[in-house]
C-alpha positions in Angstrom: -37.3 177.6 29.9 -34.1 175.9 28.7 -32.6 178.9 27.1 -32.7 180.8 30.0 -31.4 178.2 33.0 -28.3 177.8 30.0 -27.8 181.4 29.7 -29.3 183.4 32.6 -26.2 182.6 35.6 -24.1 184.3 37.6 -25.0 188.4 38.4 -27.3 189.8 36.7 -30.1 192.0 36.6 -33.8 191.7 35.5 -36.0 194.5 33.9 -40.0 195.1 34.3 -39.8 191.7 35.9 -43.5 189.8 36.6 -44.3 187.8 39.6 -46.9 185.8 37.3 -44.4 185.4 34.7 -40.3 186.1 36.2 -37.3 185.3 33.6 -34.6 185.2 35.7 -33.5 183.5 38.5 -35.1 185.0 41.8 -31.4 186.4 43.1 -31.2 188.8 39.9 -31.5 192.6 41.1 -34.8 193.8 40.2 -35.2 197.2 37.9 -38.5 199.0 37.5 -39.3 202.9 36.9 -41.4 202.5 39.8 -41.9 200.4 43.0 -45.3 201.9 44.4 -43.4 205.1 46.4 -40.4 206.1 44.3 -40.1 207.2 40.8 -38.6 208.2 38.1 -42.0 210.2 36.2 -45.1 211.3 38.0 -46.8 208.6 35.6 -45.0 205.7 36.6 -46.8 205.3 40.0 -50.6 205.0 37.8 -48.8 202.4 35.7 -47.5 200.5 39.1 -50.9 200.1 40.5 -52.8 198.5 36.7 -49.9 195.9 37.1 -49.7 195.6 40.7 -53.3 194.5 40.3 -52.5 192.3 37.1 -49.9 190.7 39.2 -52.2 189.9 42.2 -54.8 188.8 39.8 -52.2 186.2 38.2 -50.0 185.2 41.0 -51.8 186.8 44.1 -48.2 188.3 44.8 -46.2 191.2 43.4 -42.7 190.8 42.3 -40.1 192.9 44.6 -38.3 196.4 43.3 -34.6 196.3 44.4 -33.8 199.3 42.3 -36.0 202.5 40.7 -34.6 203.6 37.3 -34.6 203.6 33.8 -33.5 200.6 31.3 -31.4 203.1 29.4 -30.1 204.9 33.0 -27.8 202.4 35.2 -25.4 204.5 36.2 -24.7 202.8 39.6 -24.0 200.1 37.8 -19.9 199.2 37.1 -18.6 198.9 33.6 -18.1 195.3 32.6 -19.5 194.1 36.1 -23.1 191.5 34.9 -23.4 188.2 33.6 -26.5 188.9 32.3 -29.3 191.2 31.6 -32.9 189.5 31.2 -35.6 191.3 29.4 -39.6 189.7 28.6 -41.5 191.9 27.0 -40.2 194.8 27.8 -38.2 196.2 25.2 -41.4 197.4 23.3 -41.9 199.8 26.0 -38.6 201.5 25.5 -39.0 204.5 23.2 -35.0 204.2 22.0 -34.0 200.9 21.9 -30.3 201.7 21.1 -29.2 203.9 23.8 -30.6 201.2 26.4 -29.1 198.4 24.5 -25.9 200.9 25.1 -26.2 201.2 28.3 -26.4 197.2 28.8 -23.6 196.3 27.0 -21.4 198.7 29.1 -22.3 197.3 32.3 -22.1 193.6 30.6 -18.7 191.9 31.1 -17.2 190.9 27.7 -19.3 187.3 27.3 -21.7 189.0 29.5 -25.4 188.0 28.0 -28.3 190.0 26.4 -31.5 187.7 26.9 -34.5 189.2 25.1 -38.0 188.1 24.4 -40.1 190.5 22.8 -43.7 189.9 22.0 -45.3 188.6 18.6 -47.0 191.1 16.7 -50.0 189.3 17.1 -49.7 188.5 21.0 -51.3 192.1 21.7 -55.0 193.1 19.5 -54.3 196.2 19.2 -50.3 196.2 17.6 -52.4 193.3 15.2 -53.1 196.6 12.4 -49.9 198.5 13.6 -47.2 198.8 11.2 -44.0 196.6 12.4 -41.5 199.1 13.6 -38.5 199.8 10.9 -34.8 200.6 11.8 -36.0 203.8 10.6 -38.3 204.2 13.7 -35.6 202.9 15.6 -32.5 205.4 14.8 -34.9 208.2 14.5 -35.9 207.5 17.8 -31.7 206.8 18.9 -31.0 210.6 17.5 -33.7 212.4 18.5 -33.0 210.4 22.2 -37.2 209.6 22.3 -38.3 209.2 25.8 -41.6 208.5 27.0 -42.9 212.1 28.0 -42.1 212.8 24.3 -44.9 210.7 23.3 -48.0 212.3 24.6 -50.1 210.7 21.9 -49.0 207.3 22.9 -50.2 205.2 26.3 -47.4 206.0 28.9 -44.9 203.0 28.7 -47.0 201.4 26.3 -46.0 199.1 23.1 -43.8 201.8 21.3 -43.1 198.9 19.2 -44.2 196.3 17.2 -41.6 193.7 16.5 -41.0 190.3 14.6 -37.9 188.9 15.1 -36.5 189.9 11.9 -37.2 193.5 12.7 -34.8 192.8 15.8 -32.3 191.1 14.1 -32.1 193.8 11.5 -31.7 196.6 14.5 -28.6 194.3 16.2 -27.1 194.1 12.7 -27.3 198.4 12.3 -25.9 198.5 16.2 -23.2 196.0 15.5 -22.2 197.7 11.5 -22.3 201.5 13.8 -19.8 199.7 16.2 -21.6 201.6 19.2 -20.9 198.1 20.1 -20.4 194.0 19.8 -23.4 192.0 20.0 -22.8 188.1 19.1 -25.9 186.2 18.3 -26.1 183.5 20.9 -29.5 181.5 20.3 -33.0 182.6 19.2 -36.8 181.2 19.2 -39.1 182.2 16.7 -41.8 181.3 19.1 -40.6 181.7 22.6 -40.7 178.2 24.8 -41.4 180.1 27.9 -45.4 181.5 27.1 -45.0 181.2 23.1 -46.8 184.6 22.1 -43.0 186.2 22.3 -39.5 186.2 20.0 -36.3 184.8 22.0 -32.9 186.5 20.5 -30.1 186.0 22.8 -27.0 188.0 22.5 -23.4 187.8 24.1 -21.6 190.9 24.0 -18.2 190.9 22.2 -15.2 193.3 21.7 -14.6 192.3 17.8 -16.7 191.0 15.1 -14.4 189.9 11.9 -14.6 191.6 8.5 -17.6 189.4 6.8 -16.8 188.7 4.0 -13.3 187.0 5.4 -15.2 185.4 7.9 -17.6 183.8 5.1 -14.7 182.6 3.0 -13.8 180.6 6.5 -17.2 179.7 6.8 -17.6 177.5 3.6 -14.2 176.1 4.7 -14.9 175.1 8.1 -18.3 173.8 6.6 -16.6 171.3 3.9 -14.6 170.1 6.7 -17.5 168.9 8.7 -15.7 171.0 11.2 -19.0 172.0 13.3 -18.3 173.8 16.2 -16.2 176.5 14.2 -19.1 176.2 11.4 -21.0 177.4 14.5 -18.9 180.1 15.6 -18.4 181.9 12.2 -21.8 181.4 11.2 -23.2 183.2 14.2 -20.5 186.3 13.4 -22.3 186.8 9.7 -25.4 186.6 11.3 -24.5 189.7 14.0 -23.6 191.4 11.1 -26.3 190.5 8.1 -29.1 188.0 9.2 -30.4 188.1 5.3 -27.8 185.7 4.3 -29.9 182.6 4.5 -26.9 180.3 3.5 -25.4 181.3 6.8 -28.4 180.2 9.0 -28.6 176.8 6.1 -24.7 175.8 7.3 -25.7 176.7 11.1 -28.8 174.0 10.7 -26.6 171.6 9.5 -23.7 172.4 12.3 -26.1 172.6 15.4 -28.4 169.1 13.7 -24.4 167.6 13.8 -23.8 168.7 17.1 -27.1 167.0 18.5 -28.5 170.4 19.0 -32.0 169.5 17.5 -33.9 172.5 18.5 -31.0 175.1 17.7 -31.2 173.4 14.2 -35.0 174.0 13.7 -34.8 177.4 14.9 -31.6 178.1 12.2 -33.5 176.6 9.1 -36.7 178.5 10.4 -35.1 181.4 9.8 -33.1 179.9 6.6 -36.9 179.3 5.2 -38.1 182.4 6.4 -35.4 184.3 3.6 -36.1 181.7 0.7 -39.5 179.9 1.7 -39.4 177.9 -1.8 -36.0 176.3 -1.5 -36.1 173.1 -1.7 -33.2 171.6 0.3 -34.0 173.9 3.4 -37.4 172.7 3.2 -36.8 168.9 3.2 -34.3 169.2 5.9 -37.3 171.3 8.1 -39.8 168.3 7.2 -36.9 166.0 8.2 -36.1 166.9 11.8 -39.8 168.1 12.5 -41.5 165.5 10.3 -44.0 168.5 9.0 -43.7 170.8 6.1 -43.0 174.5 7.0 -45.5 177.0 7.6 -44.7 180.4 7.6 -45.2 182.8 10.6 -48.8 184.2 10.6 -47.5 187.3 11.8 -45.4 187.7 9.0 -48.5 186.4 6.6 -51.0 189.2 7.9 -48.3 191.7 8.0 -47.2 191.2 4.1 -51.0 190.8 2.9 -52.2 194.3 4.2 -49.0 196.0 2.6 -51.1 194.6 -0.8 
């Protein structure tokens, strides 16, 4: 996966990681509630063996456990200490999103990157006629400090949630306006390149993201200058802050199609199309780099039609 050999370097740490299907490189320390004689709830060792056994059935191996703890509990961990933190599909099973996203960027060093990939709403049958989590869910869960013994109704690190990527992007814009913390967008797949049936968001944590509405006055400016890179740059700071300003992820297209970043550029006026899916500019600009028209995601399709 290219995103991740760009982004996933240095120290770093990998949760819930897969032997059939790892994200990071193999010298990342491994974190799982469980590693088949320690941990951290009674329940975790039944939910070790159904995925030791998926593991053997996939890859006839099981991925190693360095470390026994919680996504949202590193404590042994430094401040500012990890390149990175690599996540696939794992962020569903986290009941509050927000104080584990805490915890990460504490341990992150400023630059330090959040790699994600969360799974389509459509990649598991069963979250097919589930609602798509709302920031609602997600704060609610952030106050009341939800864990997984809380949910007795709920399979025991199952899908607490049902994501699209906009759902995502909407919870990293609430984190970053709270300013529990800084996270920068970085890159992001609507269809993951590594299995396809997830959402990539990458984020970089920051100390300071600029007032939005200066930075978007220096965004049309750097734009008319044909000054790219800095197009780039402030672009990406709107977008940490409000992804539904599609004019933002329209100038980011143009900046990354400039910049001979072809696939960045789809991804931007994917998203640009997703917010106005009848503008015409965005749309012959998608038709011209991927030489056919845009479809929007069937997730997002199914999802609106039963809200009717």
């Amino acid at each position: 996966m290219k995103l991740a050999l760009e982004f996933l370097r240095g120290k770093g740490i990998e949760f819930g990681r897969g032997a059939h299907n790892p994200l990071a490189p193999d010298n990342c320390i491994s974190i799982a509630p469980c590693n088949g004689v320690e941990y951290m709830e009674e329940n975790d060792l039944d939910d070790y063996r159904y995925h030791f056994s998926l593991q053997m059935h996939y890859h006839s191996s099981v991925t190693r456990v360095d470390v026994v703890a919680e996504a949202d509990q590193i404590p042994f961990i430094e401040d500012n200490s990890l390149d990175y933190i690599a996540t696939s599909h794992v962020l569903e099973h986290i009941p509050d999103i927000f104080s584990a996203w805490h915890e990460w960027w504490r341990v992150l060093k400023p630059g330090g990157v959040n790699f994600m990939i969360v799974p389509k709403r459509i990649a598991l049958e069963d979250d097919t006629i589930r609602p798509i989590s709302s920031l609602n869910d997600f704060t609610n869960a952030f106050i009341r400090k939800i864990k997984p013994k809380d949910l007795p109704d709920m399979p025991w690190r199952g899908h607490y949630h049902v994501f699209t990527l906009q759902s995502l992007l909407d919870a990293v814009n609430w984190y970053n306006q709270q300013g529990m913390g800084m996270w920068e967008l970085a890159a992001l797949e609507e269809s993951d390149t590594k299995v396809g049936n997830g959402h990539t968001l990458v984020l970089k944590k920051t100390l300071h993201l600029p007032d939005i509405q200066d930075t978007a006055m220096l965004l049309g400016q750097f734009f008319s200058d044909d000054d790219h890179v800095k197009t780039k740059e402030a672009a990406k700071q709107i977008l940490s802050l409000n992804f539904r300003i599609h004019e933002a992820w329209f100038m980011l297209a143009i900046a990354e199609l400039s910049t001979g970043e072809t696939q960045a550029a789809i991804q931007a006026i994917t998203q640009a199309l997703i917010l106005q899916p009848r503008n015409i500019e965005y749309n012959s600009i998608y038709q011209n780099i991927t030489k056919c028209a845009f479809q929007y995601p069937t997730s997002l399709i199914d999802y609106y039609a039963r809200m009717i």
